[in-house]
matplotlib code that plots the C-alpha trace (Angstrom):
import matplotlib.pyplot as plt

x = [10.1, 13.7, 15.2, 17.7, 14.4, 12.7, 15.0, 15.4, 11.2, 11.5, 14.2, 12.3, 9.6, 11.0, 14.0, 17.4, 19.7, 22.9, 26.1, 29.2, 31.4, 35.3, 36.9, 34.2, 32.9, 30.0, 26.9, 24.9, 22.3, 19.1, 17.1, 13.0, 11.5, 7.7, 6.0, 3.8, 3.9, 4.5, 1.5, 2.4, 5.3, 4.5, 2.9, 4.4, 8.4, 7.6, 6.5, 9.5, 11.9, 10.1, 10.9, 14.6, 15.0, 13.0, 16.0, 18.8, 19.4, 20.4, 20.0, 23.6, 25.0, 24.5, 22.0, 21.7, 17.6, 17.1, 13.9, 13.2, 9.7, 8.3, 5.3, 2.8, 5.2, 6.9, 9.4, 10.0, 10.3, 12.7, 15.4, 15.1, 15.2, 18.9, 20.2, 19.5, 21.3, 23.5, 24.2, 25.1, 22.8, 22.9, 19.1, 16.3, 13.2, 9.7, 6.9, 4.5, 6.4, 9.5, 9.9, 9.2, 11.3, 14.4, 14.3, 14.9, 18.0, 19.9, 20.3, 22.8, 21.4, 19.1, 15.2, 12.9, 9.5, 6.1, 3.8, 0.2, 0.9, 2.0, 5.8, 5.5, 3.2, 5.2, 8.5, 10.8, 11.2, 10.9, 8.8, 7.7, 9.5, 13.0, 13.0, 16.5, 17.2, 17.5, 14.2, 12.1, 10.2, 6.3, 3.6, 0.2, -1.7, -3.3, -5.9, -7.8, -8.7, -10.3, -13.6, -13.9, -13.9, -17.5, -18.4, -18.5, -19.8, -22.6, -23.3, -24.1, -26.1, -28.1, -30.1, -27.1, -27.5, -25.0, -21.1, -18.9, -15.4, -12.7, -9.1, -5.0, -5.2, -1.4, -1.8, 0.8, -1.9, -5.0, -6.5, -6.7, -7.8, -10.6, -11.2, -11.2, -13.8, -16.1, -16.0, -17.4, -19.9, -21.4, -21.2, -24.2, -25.8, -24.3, -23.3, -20.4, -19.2, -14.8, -14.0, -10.1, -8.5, -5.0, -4.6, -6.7, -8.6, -9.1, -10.5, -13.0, -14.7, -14.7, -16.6, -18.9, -19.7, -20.6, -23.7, -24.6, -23.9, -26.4, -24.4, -25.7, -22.1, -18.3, -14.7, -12.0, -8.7, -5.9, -3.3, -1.6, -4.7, -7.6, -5.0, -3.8, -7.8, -9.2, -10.6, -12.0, -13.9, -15.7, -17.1, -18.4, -20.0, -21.4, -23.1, -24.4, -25.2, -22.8, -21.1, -17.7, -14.8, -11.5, -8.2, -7.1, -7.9, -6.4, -9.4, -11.6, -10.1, -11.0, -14.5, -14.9, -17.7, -15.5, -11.8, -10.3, -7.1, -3.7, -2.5, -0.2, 1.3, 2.5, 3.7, 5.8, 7.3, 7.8, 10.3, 12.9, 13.4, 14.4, 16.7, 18.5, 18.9, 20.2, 22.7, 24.0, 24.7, 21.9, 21.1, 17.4, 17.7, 17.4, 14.8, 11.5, 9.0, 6.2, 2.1, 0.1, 0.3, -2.2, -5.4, -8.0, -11.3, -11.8, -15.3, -16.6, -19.7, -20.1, -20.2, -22.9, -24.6, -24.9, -25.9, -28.6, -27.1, -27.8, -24.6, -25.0, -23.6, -21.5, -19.9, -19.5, -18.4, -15.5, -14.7, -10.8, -11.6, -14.6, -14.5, -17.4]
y = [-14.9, -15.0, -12.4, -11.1, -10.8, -9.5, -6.1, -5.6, -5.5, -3.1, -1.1, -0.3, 0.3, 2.6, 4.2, 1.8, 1.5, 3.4, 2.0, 3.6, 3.9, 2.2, 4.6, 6.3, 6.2, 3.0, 4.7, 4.1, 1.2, 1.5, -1.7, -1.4, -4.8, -5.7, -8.5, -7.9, -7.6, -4.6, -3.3, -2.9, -1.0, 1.4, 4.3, 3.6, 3.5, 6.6, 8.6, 7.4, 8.4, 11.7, 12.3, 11.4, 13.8, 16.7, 16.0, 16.1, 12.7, 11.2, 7.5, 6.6, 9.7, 9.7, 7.1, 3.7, 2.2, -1.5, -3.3, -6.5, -8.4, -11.4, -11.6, -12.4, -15.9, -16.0, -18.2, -15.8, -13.2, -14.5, -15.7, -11.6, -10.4, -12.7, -11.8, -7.9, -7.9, -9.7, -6.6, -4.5, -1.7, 1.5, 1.6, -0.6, 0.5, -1.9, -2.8, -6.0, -9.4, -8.5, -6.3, -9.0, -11.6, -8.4, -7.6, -11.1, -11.0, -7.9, -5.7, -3.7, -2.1, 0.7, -0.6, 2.0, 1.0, 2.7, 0.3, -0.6, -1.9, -0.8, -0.8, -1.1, -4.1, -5.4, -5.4, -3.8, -0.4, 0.3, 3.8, 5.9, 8.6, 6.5, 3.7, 2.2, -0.1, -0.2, 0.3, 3.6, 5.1, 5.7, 4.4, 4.3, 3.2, 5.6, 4.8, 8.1, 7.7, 3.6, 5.2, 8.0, 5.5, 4.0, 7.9, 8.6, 5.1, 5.9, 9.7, 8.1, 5.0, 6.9, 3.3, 1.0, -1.6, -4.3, -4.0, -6.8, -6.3, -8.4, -8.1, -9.8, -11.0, -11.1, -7.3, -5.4, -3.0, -4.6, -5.5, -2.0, -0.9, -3.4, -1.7, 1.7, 0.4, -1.3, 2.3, 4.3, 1.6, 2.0, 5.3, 5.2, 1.4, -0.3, -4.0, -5.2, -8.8, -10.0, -12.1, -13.0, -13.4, -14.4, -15.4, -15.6, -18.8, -17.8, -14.3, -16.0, -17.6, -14.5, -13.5, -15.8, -15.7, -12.2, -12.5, -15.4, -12.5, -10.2, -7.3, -4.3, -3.3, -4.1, -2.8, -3.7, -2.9, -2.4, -5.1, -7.9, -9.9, -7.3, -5.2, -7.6, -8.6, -5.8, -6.0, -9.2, -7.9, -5.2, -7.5, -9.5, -6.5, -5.3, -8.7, -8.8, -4.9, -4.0, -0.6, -0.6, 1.9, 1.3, 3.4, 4.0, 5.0, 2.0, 0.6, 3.2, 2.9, -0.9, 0.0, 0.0, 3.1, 5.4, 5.3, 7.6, 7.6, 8.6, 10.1, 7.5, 9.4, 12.0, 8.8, 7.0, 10.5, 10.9, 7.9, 9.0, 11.8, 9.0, 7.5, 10.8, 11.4, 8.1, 8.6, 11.6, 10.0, 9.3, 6.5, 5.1, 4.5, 7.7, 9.1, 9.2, 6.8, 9.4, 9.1, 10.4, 14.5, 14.3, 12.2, 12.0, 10.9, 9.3, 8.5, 5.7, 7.8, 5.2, 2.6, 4.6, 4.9, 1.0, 0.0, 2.9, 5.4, 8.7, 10.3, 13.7, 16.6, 17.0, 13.6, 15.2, 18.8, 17.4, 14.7, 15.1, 13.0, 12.0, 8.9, 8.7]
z = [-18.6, -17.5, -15.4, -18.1, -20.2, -17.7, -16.9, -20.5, -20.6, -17.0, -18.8, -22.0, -19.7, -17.0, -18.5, -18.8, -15.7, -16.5, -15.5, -15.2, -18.0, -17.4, -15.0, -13.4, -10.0, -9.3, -8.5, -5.3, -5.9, -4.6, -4.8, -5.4, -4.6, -4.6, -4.1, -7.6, -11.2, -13.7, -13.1, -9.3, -10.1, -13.0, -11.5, -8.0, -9.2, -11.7, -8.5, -6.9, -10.1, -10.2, -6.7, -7.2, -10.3, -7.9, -5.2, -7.9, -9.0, -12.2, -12.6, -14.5, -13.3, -9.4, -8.8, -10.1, -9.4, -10.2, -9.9, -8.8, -9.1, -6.7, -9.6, -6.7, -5.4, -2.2, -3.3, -6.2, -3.7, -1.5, -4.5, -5.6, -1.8, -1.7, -5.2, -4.6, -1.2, -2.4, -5.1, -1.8, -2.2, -0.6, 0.4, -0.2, -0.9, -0.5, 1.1, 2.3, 1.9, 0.6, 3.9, 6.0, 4.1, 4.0, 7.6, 8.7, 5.8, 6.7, 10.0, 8.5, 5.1, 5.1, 4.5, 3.2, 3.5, 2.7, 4.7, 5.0, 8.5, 11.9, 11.6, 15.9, 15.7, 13.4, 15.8, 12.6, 14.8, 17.9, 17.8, 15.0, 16.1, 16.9, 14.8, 16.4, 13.6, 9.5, 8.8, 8.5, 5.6, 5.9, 7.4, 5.7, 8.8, 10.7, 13.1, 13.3, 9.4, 9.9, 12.0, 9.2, 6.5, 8.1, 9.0, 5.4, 4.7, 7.0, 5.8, 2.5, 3.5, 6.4, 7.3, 7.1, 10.4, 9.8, 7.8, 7.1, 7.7, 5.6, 6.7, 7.5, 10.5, 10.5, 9.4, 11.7, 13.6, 12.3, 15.8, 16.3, 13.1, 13.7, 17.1, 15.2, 13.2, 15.7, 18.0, 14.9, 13.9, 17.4, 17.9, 14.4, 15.9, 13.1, 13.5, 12.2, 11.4, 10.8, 8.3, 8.3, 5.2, 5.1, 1.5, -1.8, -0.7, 2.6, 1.1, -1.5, 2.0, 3.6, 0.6, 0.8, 4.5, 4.0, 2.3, 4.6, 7.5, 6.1, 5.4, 3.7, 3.0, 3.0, 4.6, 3.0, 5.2, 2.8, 2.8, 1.4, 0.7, -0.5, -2.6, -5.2, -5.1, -5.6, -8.8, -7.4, -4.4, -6.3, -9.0, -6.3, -4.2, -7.6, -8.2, -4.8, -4.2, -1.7, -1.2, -0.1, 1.1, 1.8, 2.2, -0.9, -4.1, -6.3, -4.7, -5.9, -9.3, -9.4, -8.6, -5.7, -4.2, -2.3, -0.5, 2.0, 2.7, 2.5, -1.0, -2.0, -4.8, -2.1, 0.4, -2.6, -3.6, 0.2, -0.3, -2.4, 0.5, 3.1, 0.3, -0.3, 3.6, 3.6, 0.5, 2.2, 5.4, 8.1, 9.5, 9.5, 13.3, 13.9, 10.9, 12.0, 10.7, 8.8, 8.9, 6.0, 5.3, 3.0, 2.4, 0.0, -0.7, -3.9, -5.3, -8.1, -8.9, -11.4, -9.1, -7.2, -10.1, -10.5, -7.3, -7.5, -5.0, -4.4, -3.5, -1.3, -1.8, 1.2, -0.3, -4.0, -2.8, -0.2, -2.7, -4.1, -6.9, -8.3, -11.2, -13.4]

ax = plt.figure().add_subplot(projection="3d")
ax.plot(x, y, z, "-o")
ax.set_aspect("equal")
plt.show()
């Protein structure tokens, strides 16, 4: 599909981009770029619009949103990273690829990210709480939530012995989300195996070596590669009788057995606050990258179901959402 074609689709879909009428005023653009389809932006750029309108704006009015799509293809990415700074927006807002393929584009317009990795690791600011460049937003990662994950994991399997973990290696702040990991599996004697996936292909071997490694159950870090395969990975640990947990609830909702982590409805809405600090004239140097405010544990009771697990209560009762 062409682009033209493709706005007009995004436009029906997400409410029409309003440009100003001969005479008025141009609007403040604000770019939303992902390295997905449709279906990655949907609910994610409707939590972001609703937090606009909540803060005042109108898109045509005061605000102008456009939305460009990489539709899972770097090279994609990078002609729609060009042609939108191209456009001169007032803010960008993103995440994953398209952030690493901006930064290295622009120094000088405002990035707002909500990322999955470890802005620090990752070199685009220099501290969460001074970021000293044109990138802030919020950060997803939080290390203190990576142990919990194979707590709860562990609370509801009480004779798991061995966990696979499958993860980015180039993952800003995945070494020590792996380290995070490995201190709570030995605090409960559980062994635990890495598998690196750095793309799809790369991922279906890490599959693959996991049943070879014996484990009774799988970690799935959330980034660039397990996200977009989500789906994928929970077919597989279905087949092959594996429980998993992750760190958010899109995982959960793909069928995954149970997520905890950040509420990324909050951390998108959470967005459109750095944009309108931005818009009224602060500078992302000096707005402090956020961690999650809120988290949530998110259960596929009928996942649990299928691989024949008997959920506890202390899972059910602390459980924010429960999917049956």
């Amino acid at each position: 599909m062409k682009r033209r074609a493709l706005l007009v689709c995004l436009a029906a879909s997400f409410g029409a981009l309003a440009l100003p009428a001969h005479g008025q005023t141009r609007v403040p653009l604000v770019g939303w770029i992902v390295y997905g389809d449709e279906r990655a932006v949907d609910q994610n750029l409707k939590t972001f619009r609703e937090g606009l309108r909540d803060l005042g704006y109108e898109e045509g009015r005061n605000i102008a949103v456009e939305v460009f799509l990489g539709q899972y293809s770097r090279e994609r990415t990078e002609r729609q990273a060009a042609e939108l700074l191209a456009r001169k927006p007032a803010a960008v807002v993103t995440q994953g690829y398209p952030l690493h393929v901006i930064v290295k584009m622009t120094k000088t317009i405002p990035i707002v990210s909500w990322s999955s990795g470890d802005l620090v690791d990752l070199g685009y600011v220099k501290s969460l709480a001074h970021p000293g460049g044109n990138v802030t937003g919020v950060q997803l990662m939080a290390l203190e939530l990576v142990g919990k994950r194979i707590e709860i994991l562990r609370e509801m399997l009480p004779n798991l012995r061995r966990v696979a973990v499958i993860a980015d290696p180039g993952h800003g702040g995945m070494q020590r989300e792996r380290e995070a990991s490995q201190v709570a599996a030995d605090r409960f004697g559980i062994g635990v195996s890495f598998h690196p996936a750095r793309d799809t292909q790369e991922l279906r071997a890490a599959l693959a070596a996991v049943r070879s490694a014996g484990a009774e159950a799988l970690v799935l870090f959330p980034d660039q590669v397990t996200n977009p395969n989500r789906a994928e990975i929970a077919a597989f640990a279905l087949q092959h009788r594996l429980p998993t947990v992750s760190g958010w609830s899109n995982y959960a909702d793909a069928g995954h057995l149970v997520t905890y982590g950040p509420n990324l409805r909050d951390s998108y809405r959470r967005t459109a606050h750095y944009v309108d600090r931005i818009l009224k004239g602060a500078s992302p140097a000096t707005l402090p990258v956020e961690l999650p405010t809120t988290v949530e544990l998110v259960l596929n009771l009928k996942t649990a179901r299928a691989l024949g697990i008997t959920v506890p209560r202390s899972i059910l009762v602390r459980a924010d959402r429960v999917i049956e």
